[in-house]
C-alpha positions, -999 to 999 in steps of 0.1 A, spaced: 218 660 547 225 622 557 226 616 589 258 603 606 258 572 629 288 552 642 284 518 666 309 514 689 323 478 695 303 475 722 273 474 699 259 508 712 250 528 682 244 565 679 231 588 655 231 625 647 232 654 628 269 659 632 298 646 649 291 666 676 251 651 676 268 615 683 296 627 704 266 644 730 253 615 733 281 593 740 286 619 768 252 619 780 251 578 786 287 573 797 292 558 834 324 564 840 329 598 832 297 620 816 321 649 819 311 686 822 305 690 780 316 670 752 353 685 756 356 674 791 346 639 779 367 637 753 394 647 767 390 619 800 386 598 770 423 604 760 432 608 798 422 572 801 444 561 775 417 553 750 428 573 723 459 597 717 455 616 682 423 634 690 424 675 685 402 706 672 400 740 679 363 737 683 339 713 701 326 699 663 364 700 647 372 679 681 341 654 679 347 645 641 387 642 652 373 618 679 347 596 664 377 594 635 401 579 659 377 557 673 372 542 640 407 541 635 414 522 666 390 497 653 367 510 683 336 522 663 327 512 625 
């Protein structure tokens, strides 16, 4: 299995497993909010106003939703 990276505008890149892989990491190096899990950082991700379409029932459904929108945005390639 390939694994999936994603660089963020800001030229940080991550790579992972999963969506979920890249999204834990995000997490673990953010400043301004590392947040409890990867839920609670996505979700102060959307609280800031970063992005609004971001949903899943589960923790991986909600990272792939999330590194999807950031790429959307034109936040991440």
């Amino acid at each position: 299995m390939p694994r999936e990276s994603i660089k963020l505008d800001d030229g940080c890149t991550f790579e992972g497993d999963t969506a979920l892989d890249i999204v834990e990491q995000m997490r673990a190096r953010a400043v301004f909010h590392p947040g409890r899990d990867v839920r609670d950082y996505i979700e102060a991700c959307v609280r800031r106003g970063l992005l609004e379409n971001v949903n899943g029932d589960t923790d991986a459904a909600l990272a792939v939703s999330f590194i999807t929108e950031l790429r959307r945005n034109g936040m991440a390639r």
